[in-house]
C-alpha positions as CSV (number, residue, x, y, z in Angstrom):
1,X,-145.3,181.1,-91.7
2,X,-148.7,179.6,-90.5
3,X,-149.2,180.1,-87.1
4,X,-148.4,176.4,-84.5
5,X,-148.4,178.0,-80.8
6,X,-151.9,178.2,-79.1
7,X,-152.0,180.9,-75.8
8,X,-151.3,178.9,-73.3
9,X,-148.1,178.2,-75.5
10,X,-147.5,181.9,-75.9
11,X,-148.1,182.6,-72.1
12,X,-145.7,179.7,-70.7
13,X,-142.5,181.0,-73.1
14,X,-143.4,184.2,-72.2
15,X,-143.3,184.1,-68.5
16,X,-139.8,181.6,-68.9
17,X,-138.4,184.5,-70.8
18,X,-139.3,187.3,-68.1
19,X,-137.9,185.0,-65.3
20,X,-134.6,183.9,-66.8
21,X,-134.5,188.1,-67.4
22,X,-135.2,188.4,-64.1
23,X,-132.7,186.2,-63.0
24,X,-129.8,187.0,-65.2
25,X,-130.2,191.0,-64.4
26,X,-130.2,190.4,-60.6
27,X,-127.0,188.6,-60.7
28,X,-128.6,185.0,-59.7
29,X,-127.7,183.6,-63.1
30,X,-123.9,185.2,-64.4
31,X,-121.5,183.9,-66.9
32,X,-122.0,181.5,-69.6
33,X,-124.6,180.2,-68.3
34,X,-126.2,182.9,-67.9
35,X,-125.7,184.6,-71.6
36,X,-127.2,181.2,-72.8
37,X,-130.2,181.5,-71.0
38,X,-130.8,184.6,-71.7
39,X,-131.2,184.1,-75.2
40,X,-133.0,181.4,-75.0
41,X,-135.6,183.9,-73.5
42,X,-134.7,186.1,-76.1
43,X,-135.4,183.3,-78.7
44,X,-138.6,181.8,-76.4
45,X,-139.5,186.0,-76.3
46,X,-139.9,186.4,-79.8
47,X,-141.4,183.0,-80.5
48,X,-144.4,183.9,-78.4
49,X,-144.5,187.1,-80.3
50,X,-144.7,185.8,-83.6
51,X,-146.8,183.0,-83.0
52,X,-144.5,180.4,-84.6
53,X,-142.2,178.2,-83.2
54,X,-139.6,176.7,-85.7
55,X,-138.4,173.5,-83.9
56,X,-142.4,172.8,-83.9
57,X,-142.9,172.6,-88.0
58,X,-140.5,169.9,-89.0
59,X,-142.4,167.7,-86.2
60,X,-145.5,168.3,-87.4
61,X,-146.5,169.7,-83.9
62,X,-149.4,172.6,-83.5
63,X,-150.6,174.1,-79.7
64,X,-153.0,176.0,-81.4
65,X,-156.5,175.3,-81.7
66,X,-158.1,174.9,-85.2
67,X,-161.9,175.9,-86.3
């Protein structure tokens, strides 16, 4: 997998993720909803980590800068 999220990328999933997390454990977001959500941040979680975004390669789309 070569890598098409840039930082900024990363940071934004990443702070969705913790919010939603946030959120869901506080009781704010509950039911279906809320189990949706928070694997979306699950899924937006592990994107960040791994630097590649799935939905982004058949689009041809890349946040990250080249050299």
């Amino acid at each position: 997998m070569k890598k098409n999220m840039g930082p900024t990328d990363k940071i934004i999933r990443s702070f969705i993720a913790v919010v939603i997390a946030v959120l869901y454990f506080t009781g704010t977001i509950s039911g279906t909803l809320g189990l949706i959500l928070l694997i979306l941040g699950g899924v937006f979680l592990a994107t960040s980590f791994i630097s590649f975004c799935p939905l982004y390669a058949p689009f041809g789309i890349s946040t990250c800068k080249t050299k």
